[in-house]
PASEBA-1860 file (N, C-alpha, C; in nm, 3 decimals):
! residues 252
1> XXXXXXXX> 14.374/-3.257/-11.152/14.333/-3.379/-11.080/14.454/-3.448/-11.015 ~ 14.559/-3.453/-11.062/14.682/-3.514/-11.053/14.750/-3.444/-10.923 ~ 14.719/-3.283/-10.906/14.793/-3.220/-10.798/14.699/-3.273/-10.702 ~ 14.590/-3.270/-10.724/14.500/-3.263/-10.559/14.510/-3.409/-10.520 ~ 14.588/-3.503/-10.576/14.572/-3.678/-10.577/14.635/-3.649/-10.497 ~ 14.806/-3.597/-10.536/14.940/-3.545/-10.458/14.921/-3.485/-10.317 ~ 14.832/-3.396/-10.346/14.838/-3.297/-10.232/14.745/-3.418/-10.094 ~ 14.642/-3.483/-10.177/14.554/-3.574/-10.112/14.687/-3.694/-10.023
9> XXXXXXXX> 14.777/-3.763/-10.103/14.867/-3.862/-10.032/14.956/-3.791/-9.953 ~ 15.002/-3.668/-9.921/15.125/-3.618/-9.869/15.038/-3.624/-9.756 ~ 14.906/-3.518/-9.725/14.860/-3.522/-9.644/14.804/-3.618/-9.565 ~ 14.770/-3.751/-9.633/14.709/-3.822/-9.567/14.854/-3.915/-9.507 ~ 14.930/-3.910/-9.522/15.083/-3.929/-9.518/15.145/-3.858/-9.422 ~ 15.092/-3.750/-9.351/15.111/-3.651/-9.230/15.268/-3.588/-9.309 ~ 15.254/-3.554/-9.442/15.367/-3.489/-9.499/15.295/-3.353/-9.508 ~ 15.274/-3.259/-9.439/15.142/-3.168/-9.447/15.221/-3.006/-9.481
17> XXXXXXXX> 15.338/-3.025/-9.428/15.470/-2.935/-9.458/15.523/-2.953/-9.600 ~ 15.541/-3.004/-9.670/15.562/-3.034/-9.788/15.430/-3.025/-9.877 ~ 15.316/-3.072/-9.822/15.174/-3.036/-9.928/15.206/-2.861/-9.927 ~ 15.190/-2.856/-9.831/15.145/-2.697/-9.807/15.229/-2.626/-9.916 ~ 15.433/-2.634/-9.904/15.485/-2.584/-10.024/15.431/-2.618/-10.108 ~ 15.411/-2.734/-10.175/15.431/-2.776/-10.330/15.284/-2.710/-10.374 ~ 15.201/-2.664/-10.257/15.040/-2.638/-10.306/15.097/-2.446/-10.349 ~ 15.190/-2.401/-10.236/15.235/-2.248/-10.276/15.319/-2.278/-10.417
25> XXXXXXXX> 15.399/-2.375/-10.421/15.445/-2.352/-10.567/15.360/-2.334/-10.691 ~ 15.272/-2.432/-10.673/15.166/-2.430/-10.777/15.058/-2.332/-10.830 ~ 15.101/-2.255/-10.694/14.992/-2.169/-10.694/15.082/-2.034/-10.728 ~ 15.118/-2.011/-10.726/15.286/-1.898/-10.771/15.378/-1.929/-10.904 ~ 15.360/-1.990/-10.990/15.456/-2.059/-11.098/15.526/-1.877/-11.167 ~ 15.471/-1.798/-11.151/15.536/-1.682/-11.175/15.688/-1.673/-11.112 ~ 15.656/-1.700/-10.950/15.759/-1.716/-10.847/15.878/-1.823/-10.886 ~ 15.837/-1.937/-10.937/15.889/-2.075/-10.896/15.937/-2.135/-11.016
33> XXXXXXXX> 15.859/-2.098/-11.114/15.912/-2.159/-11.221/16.099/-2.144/-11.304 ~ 16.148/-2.068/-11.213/16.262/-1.974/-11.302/16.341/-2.092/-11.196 ~ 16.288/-2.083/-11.116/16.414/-2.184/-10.967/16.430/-2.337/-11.048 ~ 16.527/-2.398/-11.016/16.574/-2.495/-11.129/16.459/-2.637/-10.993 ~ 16.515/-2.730/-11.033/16.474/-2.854/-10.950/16.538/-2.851/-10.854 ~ 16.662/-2.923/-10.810/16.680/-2.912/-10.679/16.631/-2.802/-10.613 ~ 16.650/-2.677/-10.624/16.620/-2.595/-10.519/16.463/-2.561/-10.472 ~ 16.387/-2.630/-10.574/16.248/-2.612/-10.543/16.216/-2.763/-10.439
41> XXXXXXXX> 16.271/-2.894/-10.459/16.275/-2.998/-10.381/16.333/-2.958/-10.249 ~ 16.456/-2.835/-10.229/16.478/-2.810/-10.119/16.433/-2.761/-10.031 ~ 16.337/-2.681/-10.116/16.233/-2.557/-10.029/16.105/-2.630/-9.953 ~ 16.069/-2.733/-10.073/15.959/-2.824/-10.007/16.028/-2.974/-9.864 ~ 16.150/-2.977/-9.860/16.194/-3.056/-9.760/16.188/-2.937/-9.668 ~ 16.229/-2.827/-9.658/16.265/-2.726/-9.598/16.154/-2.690/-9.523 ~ 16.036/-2.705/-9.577/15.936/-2.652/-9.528/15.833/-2.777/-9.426 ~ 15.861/-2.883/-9.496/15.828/-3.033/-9.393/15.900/-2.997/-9.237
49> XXXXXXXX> 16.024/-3.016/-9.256/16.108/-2.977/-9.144/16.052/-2.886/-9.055 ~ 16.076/-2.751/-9.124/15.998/-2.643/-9.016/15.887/-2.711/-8.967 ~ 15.746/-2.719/-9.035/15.667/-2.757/-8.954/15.613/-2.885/-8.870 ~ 15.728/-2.940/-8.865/15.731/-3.036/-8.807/15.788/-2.995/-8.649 ~ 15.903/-2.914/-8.692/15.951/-2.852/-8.562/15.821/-2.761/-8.476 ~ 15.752/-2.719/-8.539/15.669/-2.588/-8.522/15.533/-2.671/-8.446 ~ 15.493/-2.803/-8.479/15.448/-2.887/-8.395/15.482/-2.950/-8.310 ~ 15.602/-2.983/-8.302/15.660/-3.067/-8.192/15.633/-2.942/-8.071
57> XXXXXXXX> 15.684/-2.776/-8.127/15.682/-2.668/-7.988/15.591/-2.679/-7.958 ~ 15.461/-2.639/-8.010/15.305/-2.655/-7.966/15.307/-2.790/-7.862 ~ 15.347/-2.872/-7.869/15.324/-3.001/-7.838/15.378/-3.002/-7.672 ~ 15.488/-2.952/-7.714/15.579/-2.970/-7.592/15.532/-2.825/-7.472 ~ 15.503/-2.696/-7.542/15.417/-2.622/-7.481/15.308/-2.584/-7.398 ~ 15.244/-2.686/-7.460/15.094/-2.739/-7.494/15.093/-2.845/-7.315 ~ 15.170/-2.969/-7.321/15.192/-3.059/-7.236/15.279/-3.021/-7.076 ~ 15.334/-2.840/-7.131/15.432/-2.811/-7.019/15.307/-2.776/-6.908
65> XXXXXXXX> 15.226/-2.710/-6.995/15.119/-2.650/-6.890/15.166/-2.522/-6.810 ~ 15.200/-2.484/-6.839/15.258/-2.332/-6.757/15.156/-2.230/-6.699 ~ 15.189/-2.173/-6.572/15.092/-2.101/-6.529/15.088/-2.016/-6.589 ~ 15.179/-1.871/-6.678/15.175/-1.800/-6.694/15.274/-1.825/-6.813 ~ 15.246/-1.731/-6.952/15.355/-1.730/-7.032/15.441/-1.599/-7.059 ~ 15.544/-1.681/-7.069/15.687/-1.545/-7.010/15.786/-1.660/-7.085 ~ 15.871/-1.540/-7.122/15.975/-1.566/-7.222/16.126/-1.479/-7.149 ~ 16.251/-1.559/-7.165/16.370/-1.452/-7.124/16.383/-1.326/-7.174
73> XXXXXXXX> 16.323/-1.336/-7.313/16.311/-1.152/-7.332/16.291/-1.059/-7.286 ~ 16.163/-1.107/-7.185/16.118/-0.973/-7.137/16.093/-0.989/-7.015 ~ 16.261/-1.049/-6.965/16.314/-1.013/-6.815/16.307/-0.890/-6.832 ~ 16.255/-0.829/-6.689/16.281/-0.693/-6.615/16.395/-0.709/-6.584 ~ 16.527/-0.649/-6.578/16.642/-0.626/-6.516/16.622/-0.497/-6.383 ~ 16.558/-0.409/-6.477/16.522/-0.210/-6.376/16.502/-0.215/-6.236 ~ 16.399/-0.364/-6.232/16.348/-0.374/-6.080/16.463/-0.447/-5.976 ~ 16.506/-0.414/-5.868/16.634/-0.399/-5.786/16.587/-0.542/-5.718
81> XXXXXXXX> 16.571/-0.625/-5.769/16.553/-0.724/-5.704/16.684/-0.865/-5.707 ~ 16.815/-0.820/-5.742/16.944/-0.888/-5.785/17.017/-0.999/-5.854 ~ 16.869/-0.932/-5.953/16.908/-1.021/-6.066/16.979/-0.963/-6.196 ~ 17.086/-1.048/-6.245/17.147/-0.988/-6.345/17.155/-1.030/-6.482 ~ 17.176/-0.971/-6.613/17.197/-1.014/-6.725/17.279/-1.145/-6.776 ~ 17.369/-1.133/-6.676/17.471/-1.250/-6.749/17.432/-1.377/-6.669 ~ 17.383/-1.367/-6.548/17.296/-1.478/-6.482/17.215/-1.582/-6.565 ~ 17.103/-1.504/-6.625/17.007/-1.510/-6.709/17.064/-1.593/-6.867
89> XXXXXXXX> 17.177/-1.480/-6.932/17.248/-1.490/-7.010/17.360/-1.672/-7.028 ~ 17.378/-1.701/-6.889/17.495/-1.834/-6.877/17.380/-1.940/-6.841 ~ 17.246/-1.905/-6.832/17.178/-2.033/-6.869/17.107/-2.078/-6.929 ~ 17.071/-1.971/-7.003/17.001/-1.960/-7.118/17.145/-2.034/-7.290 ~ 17.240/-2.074/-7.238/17.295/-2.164/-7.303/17.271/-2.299/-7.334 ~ 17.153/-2.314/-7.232/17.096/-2.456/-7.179/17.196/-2.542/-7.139 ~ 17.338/-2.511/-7.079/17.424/-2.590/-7.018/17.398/-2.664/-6.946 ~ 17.299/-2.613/-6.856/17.269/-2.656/-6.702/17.162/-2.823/-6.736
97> XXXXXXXX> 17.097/-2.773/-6.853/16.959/-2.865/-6.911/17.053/-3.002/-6.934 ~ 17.164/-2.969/-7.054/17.259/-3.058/-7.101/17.318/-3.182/-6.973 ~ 17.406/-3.095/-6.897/17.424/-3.142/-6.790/17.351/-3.195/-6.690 ~ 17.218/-3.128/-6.706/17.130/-3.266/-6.591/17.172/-3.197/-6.420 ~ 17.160/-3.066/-6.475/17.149/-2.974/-6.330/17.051/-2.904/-6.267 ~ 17.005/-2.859/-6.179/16.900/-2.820/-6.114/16.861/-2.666/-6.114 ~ 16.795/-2.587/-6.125/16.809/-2.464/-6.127/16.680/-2.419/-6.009 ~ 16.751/-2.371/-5.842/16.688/-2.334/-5.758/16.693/-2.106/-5.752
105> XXXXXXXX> 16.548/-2.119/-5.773/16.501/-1.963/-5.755/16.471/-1.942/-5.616 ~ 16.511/-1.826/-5.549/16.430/-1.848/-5.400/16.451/-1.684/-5.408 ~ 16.346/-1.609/-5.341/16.294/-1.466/-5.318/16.170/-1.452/-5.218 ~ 16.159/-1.303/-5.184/16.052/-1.302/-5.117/15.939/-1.307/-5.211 ~ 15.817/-1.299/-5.180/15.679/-1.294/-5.248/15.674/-1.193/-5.358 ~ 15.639/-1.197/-5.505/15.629/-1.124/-5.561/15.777/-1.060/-5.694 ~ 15.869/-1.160/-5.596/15.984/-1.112/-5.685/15.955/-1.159/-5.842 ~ 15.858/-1.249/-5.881/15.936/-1.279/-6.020/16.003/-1.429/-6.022
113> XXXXXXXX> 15.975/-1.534/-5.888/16.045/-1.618/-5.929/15.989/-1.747/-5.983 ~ 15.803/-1.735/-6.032/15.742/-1.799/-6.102/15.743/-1.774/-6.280 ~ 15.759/-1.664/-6.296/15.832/-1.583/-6.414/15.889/-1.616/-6.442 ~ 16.020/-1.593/-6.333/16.149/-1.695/-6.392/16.114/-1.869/-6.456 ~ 16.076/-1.900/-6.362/16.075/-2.056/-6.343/16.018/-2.086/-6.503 ~ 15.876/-2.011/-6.560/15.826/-2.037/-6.652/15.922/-1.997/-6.782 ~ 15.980/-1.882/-6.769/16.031/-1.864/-6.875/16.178/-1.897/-6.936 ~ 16.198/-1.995/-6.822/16.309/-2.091/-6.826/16.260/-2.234/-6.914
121> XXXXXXXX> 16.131/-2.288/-6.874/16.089/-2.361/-6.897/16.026/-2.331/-7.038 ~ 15.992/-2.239/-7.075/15.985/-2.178/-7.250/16.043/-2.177/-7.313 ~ 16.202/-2.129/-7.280/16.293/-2.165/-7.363/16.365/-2.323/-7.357 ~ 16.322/-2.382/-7.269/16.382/-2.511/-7.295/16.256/-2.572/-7.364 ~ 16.149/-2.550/-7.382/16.063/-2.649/-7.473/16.110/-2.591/-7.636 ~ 16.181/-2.457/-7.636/16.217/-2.407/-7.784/16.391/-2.468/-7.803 ~ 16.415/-2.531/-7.711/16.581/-2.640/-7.752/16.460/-2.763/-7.774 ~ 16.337/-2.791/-7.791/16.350/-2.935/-7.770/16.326/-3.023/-7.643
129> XXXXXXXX> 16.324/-2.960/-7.525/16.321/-3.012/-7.401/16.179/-3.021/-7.343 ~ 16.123/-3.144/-7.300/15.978/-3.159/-7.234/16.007/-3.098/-7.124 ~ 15.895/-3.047/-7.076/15.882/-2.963/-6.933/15.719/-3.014/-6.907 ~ 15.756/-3.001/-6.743/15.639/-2.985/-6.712/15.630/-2.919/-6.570 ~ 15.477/-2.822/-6.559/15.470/-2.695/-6.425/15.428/-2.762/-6.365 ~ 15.431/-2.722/-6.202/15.372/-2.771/-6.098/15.319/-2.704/-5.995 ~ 15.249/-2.610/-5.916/15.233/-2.602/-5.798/15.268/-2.682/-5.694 ~ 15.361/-2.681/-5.583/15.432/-2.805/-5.525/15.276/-2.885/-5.458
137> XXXXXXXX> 15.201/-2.769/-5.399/15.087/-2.803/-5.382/15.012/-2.889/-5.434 ~ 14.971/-2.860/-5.545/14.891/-2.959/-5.623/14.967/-3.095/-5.682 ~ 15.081/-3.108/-5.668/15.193/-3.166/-5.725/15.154/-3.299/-5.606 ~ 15.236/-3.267/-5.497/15.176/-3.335/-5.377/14.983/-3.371/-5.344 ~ 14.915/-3.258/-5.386/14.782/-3.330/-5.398/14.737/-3.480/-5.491 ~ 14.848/-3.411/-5.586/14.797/-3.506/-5.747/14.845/-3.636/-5.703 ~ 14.989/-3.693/-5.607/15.053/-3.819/-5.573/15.007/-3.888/-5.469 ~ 14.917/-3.797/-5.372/14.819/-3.849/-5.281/14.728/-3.909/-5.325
145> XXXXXXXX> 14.632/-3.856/-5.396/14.518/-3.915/-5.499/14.574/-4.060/-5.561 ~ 14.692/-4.057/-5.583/14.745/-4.150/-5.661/14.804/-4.250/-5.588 ~ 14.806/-4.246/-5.498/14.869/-4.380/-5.388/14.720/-4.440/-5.404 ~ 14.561/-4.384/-5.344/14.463/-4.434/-5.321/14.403/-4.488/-5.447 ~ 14.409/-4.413/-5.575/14.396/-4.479/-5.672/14.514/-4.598/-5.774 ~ 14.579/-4.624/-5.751/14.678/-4.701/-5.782/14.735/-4.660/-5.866 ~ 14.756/-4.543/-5.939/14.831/-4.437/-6.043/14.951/-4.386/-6.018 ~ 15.008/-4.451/-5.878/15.148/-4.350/-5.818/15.230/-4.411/-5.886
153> XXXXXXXX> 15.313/-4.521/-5.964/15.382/-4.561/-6.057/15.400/-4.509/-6.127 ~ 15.311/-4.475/-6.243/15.275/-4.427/-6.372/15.332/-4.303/-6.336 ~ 15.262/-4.246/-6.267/15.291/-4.057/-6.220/15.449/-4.089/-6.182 ~ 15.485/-4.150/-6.108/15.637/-4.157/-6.031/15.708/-4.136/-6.186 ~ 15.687/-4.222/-6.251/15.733/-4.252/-6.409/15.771/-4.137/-6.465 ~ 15.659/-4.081/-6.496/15.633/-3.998/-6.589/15.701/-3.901/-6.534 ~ 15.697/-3.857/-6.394/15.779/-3.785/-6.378/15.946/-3.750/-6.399 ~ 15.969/-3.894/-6.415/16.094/-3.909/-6.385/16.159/-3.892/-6.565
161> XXXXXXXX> 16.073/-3.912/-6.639/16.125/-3.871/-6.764/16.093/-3.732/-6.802 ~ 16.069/-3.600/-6.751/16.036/-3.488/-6.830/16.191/-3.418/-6.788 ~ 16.190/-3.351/-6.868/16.354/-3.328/-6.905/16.381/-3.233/-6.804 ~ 16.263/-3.132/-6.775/16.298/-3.026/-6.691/16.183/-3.014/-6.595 ~ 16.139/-3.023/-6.495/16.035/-3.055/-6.386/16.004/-2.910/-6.337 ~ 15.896/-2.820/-6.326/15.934/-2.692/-6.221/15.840/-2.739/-6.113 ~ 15.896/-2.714/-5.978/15.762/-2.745/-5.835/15.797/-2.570/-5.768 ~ 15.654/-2.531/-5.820/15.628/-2.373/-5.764/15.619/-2.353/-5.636
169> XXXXXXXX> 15.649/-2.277/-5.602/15.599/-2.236/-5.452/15.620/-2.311/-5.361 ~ 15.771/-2.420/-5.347/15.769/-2.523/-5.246/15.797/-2.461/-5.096 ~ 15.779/-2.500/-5.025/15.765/-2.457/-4.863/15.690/-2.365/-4.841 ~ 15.547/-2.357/-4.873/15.457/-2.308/-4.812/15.380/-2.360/-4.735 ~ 15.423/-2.502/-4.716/15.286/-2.579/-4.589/15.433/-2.685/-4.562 ~ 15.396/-2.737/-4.458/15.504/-2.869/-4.389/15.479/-3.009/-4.502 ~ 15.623/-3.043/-4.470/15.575/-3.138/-4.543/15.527/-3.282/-4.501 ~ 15.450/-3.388/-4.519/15.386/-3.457/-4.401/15.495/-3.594/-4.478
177> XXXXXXXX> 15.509/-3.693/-4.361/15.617/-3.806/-4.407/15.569/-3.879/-4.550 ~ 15.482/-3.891/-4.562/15.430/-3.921/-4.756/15.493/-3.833/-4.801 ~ 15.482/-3.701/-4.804/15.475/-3.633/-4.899/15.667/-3.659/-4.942 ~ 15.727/-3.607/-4.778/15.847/-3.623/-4.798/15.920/-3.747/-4.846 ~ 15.838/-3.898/-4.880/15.906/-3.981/-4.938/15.886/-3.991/-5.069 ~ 15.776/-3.920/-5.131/15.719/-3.870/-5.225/15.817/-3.809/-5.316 ~ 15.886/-3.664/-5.232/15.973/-3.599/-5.279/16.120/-3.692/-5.280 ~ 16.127/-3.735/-5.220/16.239/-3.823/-5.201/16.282/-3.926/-5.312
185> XXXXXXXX> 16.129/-4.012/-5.380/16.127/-4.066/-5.492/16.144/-4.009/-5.592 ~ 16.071/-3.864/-5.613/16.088/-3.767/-5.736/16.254/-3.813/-5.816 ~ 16.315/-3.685/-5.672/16.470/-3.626/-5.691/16.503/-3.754/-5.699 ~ 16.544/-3.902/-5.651/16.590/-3.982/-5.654/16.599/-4.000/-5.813 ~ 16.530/-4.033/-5.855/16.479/-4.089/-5.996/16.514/-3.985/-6.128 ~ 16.544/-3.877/-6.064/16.594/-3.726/-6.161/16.740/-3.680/-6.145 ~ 16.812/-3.722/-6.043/16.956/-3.707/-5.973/17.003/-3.776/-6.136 ~ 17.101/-3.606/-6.187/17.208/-3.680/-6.262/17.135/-3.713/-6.366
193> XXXXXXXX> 17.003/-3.736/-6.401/16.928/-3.791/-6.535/16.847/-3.686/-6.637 ~ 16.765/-3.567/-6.486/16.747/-3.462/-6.549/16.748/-3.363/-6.465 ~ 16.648/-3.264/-6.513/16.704/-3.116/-6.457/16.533/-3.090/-6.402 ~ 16.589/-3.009/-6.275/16.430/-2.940/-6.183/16.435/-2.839/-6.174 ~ 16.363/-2.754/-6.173/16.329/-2.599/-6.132/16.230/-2.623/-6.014 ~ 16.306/-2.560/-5.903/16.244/-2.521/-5.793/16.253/-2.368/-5.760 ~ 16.161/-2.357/-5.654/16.102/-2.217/-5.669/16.044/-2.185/-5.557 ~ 16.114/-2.087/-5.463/16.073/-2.120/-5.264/16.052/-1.927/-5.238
201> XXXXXXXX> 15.995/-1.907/-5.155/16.002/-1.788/-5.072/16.168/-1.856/-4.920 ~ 16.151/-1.967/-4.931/16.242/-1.987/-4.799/16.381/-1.968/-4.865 ~ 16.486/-1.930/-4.795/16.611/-1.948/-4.880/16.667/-2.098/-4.896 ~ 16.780/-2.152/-4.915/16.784/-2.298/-4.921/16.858/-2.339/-4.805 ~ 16.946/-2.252/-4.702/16.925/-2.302/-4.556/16.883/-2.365/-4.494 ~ 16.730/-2.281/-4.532/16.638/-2.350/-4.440/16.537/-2.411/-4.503 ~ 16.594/-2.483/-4.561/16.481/-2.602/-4.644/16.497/-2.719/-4.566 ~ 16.637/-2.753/-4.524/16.646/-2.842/-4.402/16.560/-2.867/-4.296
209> XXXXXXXX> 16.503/-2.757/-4.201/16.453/-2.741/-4.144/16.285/-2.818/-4.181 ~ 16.270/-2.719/-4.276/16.143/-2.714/-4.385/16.095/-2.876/-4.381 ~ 16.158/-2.913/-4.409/16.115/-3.105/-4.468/16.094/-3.175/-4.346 ~ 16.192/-3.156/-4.264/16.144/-3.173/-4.080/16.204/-3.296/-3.996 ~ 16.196/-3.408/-4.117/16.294/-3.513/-4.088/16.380/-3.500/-4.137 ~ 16.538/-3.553/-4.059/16.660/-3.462/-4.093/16.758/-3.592/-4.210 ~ 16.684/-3.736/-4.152/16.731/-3.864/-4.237/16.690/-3.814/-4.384 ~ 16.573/-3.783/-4.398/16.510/-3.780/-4.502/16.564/-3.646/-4.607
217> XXXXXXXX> 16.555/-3.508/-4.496/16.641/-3.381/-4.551/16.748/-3.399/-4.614 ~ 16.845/-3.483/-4.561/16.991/-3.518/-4.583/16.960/-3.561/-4.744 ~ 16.904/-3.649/-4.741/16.884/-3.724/-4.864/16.855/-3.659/-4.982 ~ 16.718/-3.604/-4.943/16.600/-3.525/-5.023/16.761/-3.400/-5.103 ~ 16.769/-3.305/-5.008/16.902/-3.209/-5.018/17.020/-3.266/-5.088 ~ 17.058/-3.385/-5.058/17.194/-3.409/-5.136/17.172/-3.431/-5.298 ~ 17.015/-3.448/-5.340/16.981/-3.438/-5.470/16.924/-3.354/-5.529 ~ 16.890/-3.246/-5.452/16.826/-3.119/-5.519/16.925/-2.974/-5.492
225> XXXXXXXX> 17.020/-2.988/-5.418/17.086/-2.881/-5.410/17.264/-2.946/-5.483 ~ 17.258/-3.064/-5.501/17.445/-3.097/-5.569/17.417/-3.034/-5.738 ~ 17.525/-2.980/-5.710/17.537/-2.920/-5.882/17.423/-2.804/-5.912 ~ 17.363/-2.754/-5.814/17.255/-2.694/-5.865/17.267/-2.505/-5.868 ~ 17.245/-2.458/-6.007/17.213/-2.311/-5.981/17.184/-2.285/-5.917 ~ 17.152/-2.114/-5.872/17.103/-2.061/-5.791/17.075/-1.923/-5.810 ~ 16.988/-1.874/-5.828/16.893/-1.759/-5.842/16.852/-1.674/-5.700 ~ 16.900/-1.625/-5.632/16.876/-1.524/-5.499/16.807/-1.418/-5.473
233> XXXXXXXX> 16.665/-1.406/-5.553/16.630/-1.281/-5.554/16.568/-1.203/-5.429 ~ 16.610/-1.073/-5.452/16.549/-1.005/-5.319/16.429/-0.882/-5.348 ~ 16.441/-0.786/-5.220/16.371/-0.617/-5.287/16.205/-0.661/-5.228 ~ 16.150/-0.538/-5.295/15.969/-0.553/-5.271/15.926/-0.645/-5.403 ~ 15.812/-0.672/-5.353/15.714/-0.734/-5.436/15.701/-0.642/-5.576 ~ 15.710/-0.716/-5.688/15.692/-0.637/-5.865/15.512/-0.636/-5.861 ~ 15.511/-0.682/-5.805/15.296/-0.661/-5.841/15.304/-0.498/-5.726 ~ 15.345/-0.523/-5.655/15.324/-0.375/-5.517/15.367/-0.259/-5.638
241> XXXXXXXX> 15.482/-0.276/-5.689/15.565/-0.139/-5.731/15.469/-0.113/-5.887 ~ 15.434/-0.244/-5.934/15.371/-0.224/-6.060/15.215/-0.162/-6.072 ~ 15.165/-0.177/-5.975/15.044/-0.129/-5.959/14.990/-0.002/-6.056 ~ 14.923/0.016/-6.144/14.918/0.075/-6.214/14.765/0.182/-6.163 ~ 14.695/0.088/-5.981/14.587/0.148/-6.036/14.639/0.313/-5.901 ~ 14.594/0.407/-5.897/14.567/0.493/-5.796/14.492/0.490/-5.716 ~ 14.502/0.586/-5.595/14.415/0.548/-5.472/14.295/0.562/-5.525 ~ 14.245/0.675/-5.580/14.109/0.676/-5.629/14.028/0.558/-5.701
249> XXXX> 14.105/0.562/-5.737/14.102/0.375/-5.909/14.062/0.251/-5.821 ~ 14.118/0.205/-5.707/14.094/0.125/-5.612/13.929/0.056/-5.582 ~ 13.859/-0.012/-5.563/13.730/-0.007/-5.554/13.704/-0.041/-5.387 ~ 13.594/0.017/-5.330/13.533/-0.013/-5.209/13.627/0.171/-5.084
END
């Protein structure tokens, strides 16, 4: 009666990491009984901890929203698209996160640089770091909606605190003067505070161009490209070469 009181307050106590041990100790005394006190008090702090951490990832996972899940492990290096190990390797230190630097991917279609983007953003929710995905598209849909509904604050906000931002697929449509002051507010509010993942088929040349007003480019650019990585990938498309089906296999 006395354990399940215990097990009843830890839990209702959101100590649910610590019920859980002290419920395996109890349930194992073959195991546990020989281990002196401290080290059985350590195992049950030990085990609070973990799953506390082990919720916070879910959490932060959970809220990144990612299109696709991909991890740095299981970078392809084989495919000739010029990307390299130690690339991968010097930022996966999370230096860049620390520092409050930008990390720009740009390739043709198909390289891998939504892959990237996500599985950058996986391992920074496993340091601890909020993320959140974007389609630049829908990104820009979602702040439109939000001027007319009075939510563009809140969103401006919120944006401006996630530790690591990714906007997919930017320069695939023009950008219209909202949108570009839009973007302008983003980077403003993230310059130096946190870190973005961007992610273009255009190279970063011609992103200048891209944005269209050159007052605004200047600006927009002096906060998304200062201090910022850079990822260059080239080659064919990985969905073309991966194709697994044959001509026959094909339908129609």
């Amino acid at each position: 009666m006395l354990q399940k009181q215990t097990l009843t307050q830890l839990r209702t106590h959101k100590l649910s990491g610590m019920a859980d041990a002290l419920e395996l100790q109890w349930s194992q005394p073959q195991t546990y009984d020989d281990i002196c006190f401290d080290e059985r008090i350590a195992l049950i702090i030990n085990q609070e901890i973990t799953s506390r951490e082990n919720k916070r990832l879910q959490r932060l996972l959970k809220s990144a929203r990612f299109k696709i899940i991909a991890r740095l492990e299981d970078v392809d290096y084989t495919h000739p698209r010029g990307l390299k190990k130690t690339q991968i390797a010097a930022l996966q230190t999370g230096d860049w996160i620390t520092k409050k630097r930008n990390l720009l991917i740009t390739g043709p279609t198909g390289c891998g640089k939504t892959y990237l983007a996500c599985a950058m953003g996986h391992y920074a929710c496993h340091q601890g770091s909020s993320v959140r995905y974007y389609r630049a598209t829908r990104l820009f849909e979602m702040l439109t909606i939000a001027h007319g509904d009075g939510s563009y604050l809140k969103i401006v906000n919120q944006l401006a605190k996630v530790d690591v931002l990714i906007i997919d697929d930017w320069g695939l449509e023009k950008l219209t003067l909202s949108q570009r002051n839009d973007l302008l507010e983003i980077m403003e509010d993230r310059h130096a505070t946190k870190s973005t993942i961007v992610t273009s088929q255009l190279p970063t040349k011609k992103w200048h161009d891209y944005i269209g007003d050159a007052t605004l480019a200047d600006a927009i650019l002096d906060r998304v490209l200062h201090n910022a990585h850079k990822l260059e990938l080239k080659g064919e498309s990985m969905r073309k070469v991966r194709s697994s089906l044959t001509q026959d296999e094909h339908l129609g």
